[in-house]
C-alpha positions as a printed Julia matrix, in Angstrom:
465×3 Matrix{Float64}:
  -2.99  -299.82  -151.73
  -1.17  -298.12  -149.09
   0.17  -295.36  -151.57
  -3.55  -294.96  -152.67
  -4.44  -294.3   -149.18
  -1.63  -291.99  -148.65
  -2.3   -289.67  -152.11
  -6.02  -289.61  -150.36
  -5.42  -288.14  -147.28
  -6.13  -284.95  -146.47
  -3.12  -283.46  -145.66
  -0.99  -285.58  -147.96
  -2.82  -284.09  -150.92
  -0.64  -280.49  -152.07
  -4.27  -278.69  -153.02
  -5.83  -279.46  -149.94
  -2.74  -278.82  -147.95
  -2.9   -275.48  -149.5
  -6.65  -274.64  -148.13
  -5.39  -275.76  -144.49
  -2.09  -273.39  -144.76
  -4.31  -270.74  -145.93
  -6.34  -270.6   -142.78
  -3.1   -271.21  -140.26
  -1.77  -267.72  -142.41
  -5.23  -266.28  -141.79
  -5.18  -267.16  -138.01
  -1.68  -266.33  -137.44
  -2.39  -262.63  -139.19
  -5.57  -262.19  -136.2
  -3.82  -263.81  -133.41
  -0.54  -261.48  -133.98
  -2.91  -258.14  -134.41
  -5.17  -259.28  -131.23
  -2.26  -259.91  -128.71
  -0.9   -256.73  -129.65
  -4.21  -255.04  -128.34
  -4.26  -253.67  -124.73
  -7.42  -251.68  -122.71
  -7.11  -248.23  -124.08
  -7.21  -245.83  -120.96
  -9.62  -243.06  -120.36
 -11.98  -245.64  -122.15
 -14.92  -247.67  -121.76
 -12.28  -250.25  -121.43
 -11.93  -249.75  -118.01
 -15.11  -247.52  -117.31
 -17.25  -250.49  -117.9
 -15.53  -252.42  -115.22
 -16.37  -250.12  -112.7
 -19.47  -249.7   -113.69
 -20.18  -253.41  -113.61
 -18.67  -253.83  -110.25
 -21.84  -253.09  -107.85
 -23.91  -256.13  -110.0
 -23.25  -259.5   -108.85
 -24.74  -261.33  -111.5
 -25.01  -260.62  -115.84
 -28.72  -261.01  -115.3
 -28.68  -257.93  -112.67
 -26.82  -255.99  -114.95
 -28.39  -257.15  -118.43
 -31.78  -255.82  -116.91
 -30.06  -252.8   -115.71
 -28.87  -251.61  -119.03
 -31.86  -253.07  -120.67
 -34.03  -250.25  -119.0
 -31.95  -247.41  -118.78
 -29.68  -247.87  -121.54
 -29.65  -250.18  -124.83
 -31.67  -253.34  -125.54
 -28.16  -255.1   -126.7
 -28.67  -258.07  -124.48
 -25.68  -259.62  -125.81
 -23.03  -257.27  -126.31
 -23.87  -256.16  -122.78
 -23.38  -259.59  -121.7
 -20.45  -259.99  -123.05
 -18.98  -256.19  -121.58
 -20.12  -258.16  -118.04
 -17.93  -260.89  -118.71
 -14.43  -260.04  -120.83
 -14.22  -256.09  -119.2
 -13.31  -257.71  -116.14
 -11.96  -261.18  -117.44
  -7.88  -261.22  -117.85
  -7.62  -259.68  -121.43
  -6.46  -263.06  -122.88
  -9.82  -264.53  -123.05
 -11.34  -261.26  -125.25
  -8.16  -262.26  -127.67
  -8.71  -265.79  -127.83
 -13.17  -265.36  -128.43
 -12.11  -262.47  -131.08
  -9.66  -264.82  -133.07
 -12.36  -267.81  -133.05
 -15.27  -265.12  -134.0
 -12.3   -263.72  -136.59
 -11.94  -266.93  -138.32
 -15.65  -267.88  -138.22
 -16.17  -264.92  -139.72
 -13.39  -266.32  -142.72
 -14.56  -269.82  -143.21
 -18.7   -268.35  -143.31
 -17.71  -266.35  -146.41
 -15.76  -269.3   -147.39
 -18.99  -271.46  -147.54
 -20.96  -268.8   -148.99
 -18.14  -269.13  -151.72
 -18.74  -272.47  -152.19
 -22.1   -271.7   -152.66
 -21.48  -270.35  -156.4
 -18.91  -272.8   -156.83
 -19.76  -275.94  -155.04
 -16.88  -278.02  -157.22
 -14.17  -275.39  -156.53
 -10.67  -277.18  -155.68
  -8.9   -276.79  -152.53
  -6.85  -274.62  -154.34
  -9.74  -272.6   -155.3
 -10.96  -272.55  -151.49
  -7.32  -271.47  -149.8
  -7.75  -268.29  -152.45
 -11.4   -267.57  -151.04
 -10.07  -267.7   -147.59
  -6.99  -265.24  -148.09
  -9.36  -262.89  -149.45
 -11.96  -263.46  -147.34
  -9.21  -262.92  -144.41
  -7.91  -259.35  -146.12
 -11.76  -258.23  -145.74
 -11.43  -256.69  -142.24
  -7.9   -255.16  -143.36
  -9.79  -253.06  -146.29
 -11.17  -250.78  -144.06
 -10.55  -247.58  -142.96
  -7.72  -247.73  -140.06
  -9.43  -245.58  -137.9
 -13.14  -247.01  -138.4
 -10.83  -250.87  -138.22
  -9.39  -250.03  -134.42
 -12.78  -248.73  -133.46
 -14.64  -251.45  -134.43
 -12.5   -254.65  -134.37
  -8.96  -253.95  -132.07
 -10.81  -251.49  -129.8
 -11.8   -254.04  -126.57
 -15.43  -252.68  -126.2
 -15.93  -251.56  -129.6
 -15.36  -255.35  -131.05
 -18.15  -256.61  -129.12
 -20.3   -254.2   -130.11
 -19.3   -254.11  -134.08
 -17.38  -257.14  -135.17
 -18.4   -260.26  -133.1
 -22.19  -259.18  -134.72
 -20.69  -260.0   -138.29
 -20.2   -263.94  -138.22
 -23.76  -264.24  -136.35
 -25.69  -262.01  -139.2
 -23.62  -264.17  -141.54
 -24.49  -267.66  -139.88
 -28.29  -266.38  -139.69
 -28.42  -265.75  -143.59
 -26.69  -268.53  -144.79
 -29.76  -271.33  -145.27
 -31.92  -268.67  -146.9
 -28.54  -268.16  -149.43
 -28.19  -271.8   -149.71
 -31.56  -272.25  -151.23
 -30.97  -270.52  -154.21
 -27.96  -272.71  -154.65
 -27.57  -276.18  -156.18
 -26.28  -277.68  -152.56
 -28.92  -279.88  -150.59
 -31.01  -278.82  -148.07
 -28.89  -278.29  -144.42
 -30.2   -280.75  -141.71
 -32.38  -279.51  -139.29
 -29.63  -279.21  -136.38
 -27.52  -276.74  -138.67
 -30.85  -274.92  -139.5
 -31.81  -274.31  -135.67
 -28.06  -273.08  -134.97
 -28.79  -270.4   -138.3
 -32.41  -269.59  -136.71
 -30.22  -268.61  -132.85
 -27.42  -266.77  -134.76
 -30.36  -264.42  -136.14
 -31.66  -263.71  -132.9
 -27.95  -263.05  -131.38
 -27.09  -260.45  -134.5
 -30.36  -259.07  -134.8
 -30.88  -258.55  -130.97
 -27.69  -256.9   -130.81
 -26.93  -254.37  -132.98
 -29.5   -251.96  -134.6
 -27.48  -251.72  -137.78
 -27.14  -255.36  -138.01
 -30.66  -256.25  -136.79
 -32.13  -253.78  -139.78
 -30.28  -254.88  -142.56
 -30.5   -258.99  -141.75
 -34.12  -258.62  -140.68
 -35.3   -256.87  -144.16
 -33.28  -259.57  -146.3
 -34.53  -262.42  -144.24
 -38.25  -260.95  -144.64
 -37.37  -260.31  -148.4
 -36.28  -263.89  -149.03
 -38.91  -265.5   -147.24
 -41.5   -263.51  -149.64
 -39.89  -264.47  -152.45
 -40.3   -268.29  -151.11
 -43.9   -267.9   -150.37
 -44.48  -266.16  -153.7
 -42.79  -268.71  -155.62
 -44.28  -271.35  -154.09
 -47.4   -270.08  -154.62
 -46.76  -270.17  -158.03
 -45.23  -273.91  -157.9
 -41.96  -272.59  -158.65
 -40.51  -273.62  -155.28
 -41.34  -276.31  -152.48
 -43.4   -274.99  -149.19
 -40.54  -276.97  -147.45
 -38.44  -274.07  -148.17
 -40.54  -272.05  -145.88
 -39.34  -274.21  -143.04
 -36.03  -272.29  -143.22
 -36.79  -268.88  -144.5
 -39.91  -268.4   -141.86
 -38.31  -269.12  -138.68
 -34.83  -267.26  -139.6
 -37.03  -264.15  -140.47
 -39.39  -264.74  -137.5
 -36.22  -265.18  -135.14
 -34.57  -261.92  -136.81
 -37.9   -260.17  -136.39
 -38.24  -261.18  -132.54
 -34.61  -260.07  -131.91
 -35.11  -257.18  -133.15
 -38.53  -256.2   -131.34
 -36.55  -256.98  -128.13
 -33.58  -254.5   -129.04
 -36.11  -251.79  -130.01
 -38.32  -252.05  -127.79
 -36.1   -251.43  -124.69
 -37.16  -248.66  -122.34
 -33.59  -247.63  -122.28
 -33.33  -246.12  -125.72
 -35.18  -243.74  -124.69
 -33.07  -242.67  -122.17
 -30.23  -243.38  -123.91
 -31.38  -240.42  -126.38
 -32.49  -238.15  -123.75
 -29.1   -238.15  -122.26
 -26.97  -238.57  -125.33
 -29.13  -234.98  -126.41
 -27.95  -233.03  -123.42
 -24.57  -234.2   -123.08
 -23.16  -234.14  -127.39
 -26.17  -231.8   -129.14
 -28.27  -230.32  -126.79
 -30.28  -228.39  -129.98
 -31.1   -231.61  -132.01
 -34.69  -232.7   -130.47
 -35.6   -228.64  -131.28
 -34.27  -228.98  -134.62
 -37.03  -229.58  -137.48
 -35.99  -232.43  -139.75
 -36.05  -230.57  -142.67
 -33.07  -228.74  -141.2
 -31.36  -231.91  -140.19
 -31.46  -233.22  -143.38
 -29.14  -231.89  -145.11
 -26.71  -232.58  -142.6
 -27.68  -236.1   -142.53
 -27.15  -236.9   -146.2
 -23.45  -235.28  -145.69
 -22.96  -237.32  -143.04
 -23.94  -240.39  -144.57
 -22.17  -239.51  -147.85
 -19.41  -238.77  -146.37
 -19.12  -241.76  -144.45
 -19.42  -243.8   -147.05
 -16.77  -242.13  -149.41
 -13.87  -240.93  -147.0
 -14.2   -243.64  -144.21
 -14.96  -246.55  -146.06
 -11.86  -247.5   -146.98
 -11.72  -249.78  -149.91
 -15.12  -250.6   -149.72
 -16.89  -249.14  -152.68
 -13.5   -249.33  -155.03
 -13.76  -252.9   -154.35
 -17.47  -253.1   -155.53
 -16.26  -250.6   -158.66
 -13.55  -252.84  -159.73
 -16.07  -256.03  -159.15
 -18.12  -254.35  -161.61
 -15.34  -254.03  -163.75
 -13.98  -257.06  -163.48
 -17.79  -258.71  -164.42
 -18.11  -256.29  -167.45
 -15.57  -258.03  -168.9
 -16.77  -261.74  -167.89
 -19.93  -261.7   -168.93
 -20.79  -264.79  -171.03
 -23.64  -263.05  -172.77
 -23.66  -259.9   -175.85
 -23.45  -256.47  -173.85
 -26.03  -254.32  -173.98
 -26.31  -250.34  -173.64
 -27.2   -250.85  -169.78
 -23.6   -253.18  -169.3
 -21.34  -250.14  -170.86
 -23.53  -247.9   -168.42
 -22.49  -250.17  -165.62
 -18.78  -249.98  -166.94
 -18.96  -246.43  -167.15
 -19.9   -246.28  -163.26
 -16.97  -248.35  -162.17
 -14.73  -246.48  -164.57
 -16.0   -243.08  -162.89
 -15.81  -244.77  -159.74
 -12.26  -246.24  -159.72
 -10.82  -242.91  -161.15
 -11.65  -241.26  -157.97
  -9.52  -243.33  -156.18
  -6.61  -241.84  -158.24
  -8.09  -238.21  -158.02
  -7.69  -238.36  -154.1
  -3.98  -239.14  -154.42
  -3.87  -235.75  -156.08
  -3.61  -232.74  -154.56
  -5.73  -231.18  -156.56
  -8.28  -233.5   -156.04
  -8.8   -232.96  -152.63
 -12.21  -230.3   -153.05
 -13.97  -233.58  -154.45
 -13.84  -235.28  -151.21
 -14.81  -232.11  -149.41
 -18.72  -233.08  -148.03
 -19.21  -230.61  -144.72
 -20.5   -233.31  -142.49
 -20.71  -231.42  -139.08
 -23.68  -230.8   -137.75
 -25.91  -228.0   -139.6
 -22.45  -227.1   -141.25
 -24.46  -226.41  -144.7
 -22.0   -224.31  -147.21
 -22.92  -222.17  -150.07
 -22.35  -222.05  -153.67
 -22.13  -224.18  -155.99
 -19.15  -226.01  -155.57
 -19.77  -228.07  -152.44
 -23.56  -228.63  -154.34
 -22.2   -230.03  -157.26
 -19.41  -232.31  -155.64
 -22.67  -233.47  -153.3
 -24.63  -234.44  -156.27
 -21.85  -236.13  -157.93
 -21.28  -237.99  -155.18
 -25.49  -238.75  -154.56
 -25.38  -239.93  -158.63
 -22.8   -242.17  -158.37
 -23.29  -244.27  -154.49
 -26.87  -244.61  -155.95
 -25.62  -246.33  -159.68
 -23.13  -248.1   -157.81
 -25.86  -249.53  -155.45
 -28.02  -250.62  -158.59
 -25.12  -251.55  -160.9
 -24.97  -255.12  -159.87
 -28.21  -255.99  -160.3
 -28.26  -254.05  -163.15
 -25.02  -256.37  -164.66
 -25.94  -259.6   -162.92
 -29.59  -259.68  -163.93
 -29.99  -262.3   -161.07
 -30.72  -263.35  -157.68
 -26.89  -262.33  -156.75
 -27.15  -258.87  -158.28
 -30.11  -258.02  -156.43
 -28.46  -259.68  -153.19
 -25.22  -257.18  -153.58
 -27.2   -253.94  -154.69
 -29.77  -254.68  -151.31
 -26.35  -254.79  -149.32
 -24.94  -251.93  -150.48
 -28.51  -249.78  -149.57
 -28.99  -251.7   -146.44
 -25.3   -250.31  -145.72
 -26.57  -246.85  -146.61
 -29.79  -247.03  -144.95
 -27.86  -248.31  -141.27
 -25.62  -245.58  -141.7
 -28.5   -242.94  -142.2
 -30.18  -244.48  -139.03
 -27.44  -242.96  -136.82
 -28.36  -239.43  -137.78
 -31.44  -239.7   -135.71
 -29.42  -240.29  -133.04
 -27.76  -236.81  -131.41
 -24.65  -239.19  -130.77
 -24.47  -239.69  -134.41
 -20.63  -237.35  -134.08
 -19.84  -238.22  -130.49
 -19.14  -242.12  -131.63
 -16.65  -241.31  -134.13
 -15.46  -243.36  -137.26
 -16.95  -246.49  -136.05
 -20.29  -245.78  -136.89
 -18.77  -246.65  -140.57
 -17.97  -250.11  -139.25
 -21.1   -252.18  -140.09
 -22.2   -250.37  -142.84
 -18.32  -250.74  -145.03
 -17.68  -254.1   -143.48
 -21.4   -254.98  -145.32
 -20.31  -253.62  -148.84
 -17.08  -255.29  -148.75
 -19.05  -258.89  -148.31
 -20.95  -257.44  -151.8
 -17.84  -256.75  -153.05
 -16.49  -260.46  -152.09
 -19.82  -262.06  -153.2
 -19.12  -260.26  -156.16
 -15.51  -260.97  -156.65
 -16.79  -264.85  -156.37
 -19.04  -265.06  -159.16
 -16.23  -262.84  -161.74
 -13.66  -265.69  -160.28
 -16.35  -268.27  -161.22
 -16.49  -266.36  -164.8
 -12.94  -266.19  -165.72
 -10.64  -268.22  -163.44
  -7.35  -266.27  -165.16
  -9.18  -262.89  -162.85
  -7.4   -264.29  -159.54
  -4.3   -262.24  -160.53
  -6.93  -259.41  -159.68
  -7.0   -260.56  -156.46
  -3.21  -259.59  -155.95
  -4.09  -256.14  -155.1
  -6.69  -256.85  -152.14
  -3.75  -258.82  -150.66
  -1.29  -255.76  -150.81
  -3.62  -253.19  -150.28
  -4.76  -255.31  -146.96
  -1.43  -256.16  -146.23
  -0.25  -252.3   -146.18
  -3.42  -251.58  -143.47
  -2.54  -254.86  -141.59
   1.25  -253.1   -140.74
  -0.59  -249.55  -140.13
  -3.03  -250.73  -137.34
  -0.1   -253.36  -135.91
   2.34  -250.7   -135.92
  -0.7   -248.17  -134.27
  -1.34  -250.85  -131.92
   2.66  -251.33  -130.77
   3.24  -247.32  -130.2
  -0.33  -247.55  -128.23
């Protein structure tokens, strides 16, 4: 009996010792990047601590920023406390947010595979820990090892996440969470989507979208009104957040100044003009500062062309095709020949002639736009839809910026949200082709390397400061 008991125990067991070594190599990888982070000078690193010095209290100073600046109650919150705080305690909340982050996408995981081993489970949290690591260095330190930045960007991530996850769940065979987990889901919607307007956007539309679908089905007796006990107050809290960010008096002096300080011309500039810039901007975004988020969705694709149970129709070799077109870019830009393709004029109004930079635009236009309906068009189901919705709510929060005249003065970590989005696709993705043909996880070998080589780039940044 006492052998028995010993092959049961958690730790004893090699598979599920495997799942718990995984996360201690996750954790270790965070906790060695975040201690080698220091306040960047002639930042908001240290400008925020002055300017927090004449309020004595967060309330004075959430209210202060709420009308003359941004309606992120609590990112500002948080500049209040850490900017001033030993830097320590910002490292030790951005490892526990880091590896919530981790085991959120594990569970989501689970989700498709609800009787995956522990073996199974460690894989899903390496790769869900190499996620941060596939994006673009620059748009990485600005949004996750840049003090101010991470409160702002990343800590959003495993809120939107926590918010979402009953309204996943209930497409899933697992049981209904208890009310207590529920409630914690409904306040992580109103934290993400009262923080960040990317965030906010893209998790209040989904929320909305899901709790439709609920109420519609339902209707129809194709799904229990109890499930819009979970889906209505996750979208109502995400919709309330949201109001709250928008509606602050201080974003409209937040765009009055950023105007006449980065783009003095832009409120006197029609749209029409501004648009063409705009759809640069976002396309280039997306393509040269995104890191490996879209070729992770391409090879997804890929990779699911080639699981699918089911006889392939015309519209799968389409699909096949886009990935194809889409992975051999990432071999074109190693060329240098192929550096006119990645050429998109971004700056502002910078609109060039012929038809050259016209062409590579459309190309570009053609193929974002398959890739965002290729995995619905593949998947045919609720998952599909789910990934393709991600990948034009990334889009769409990226072409929110360009109303803003700030939309160059903030740099590459505008890119953050919107990459860091298409790469959970690109997992969710990854998941279900795993779930298809187990003997894929060798796949998986290059998101390890490929993070592993950006890991040493932004720790060896972060030690020559």
């Amino acid at each position: 009996m006492s052998n028995a008991l010993a092959t049961d125990h958690p730790v004893a067991h090699p598979r599920r010792r495997a799942t718990f070594v995984s996360y201690g190599l996750v954790t270790l990888a965070y906790a060695v990047v975040l201690l080698l982070v220091q306040r960047r000078d002639g930042t908001d690193d240290f400008t925020f601590a002055l300017n927090i010095a004449p309020f004595p209290t967060i309330g004075d100073w959430i209210a202060y920023r709420y009308e003359s600046w941004s309606g992120r109650i609590f990112p500002e919150a948080w500049l209040y406390v850490f900017t001033t705080a030993p830097l320590i305690w910002w490292q030790l909340a951005s490892l526990v947010l880091s590896v919530a982050f981790v085991a959120i996408l594990v569970l989501y995981a689970r989700l498709a595979r609800p009787a995956a081993d522990d073996r199974t489970t460690a894989g899903y949290v390496l790769i869900a820990g190499a996620l941060v690591f596939l994006l673009d260095v620059p748009v990485l330190n600005g949004g996750y090892t840049w003090v101010t930045g991470s409160m702002n960007y990343f800590w959003l991530m495993p809120f939107a996440l926590a918010g979402f996850y009953p309204l996943a769940r209930m497409y899933s065979p697992a049981p209904r969470l208890a009310w207590p987990w529920v409630v914690g889901a409904v306040a992580a919607a109103f934290v993400a989507a009262v923080s960040a307007e990317q965030v906010g956007a893209i998790l209040l539309v989904l929320a909305v979208l899901v709790f439709g679908e609920r109420a519609l089905a339902a209707a129809r007796r194709r799904a229990s009104w109890r499930s819009l006990a979970t889906a209505g107050p996750v979208a109502a809290s995400a919709a309330v957040g949201f109001a709250i960010l928008m509606g602050a008096p201080g974003n409209a002096q937040r765009s009055t100044i950023d105007a006449s300080v980065w783009l003095p011309e832009f409120p006197l500039t029609p749209l029409s003009e501004r648009l063409p810039s705009a759809v640069r901007f976002v396309v280039d975004g997306l393509v040269n500062h995104g890191g490996m988020a879209l070729p992770l969705v391409w090879a997804t694709l890929l990779g699911g062309y080639f699981a699918l149970r089911r006889s392939r129709t015309a519209l799968d070799h389409v699909v096949a095709l886009v990935a194809i077109v889409g992975l051999s870019t990432v071999f074109i830009r190693s060329l240098a020949s192929g550096t006119g393709l990645y050429a998109l004029y971004p700056g502002w109004l910078e609109n060039p002639q012929g038809l050259v930079p016209a062409a590579v635009l459309a190309f570009w236009l053609l193929l974002l736009l398959a890739t965002a309906l290729a995995p619905f068009a593949l998947l045919r189901s609720r998952l599909g839809a789910l990934v393709s919705l991600l990948i034009f709510g990334a889009a769409a929060a990226l072409a929110a910026i360009t109303l803003s005249a700030s939309m160059y003065a903030s740099g590459p970590r505008v890119v953050f949200i919107p990459a860091l989005v298409i790469l959970v696709g690109g997992f969710c993705m990854l998941v279900w082709v795993l779930r298809q043909r187990p003997h894929a996880w060798l796949a998986a070998g290059p998101i390890v390397v490929v993070a592993g080589y950006q890991y040493a780039a932004v720790a060896v940044g972060l030690v020559q400061g």
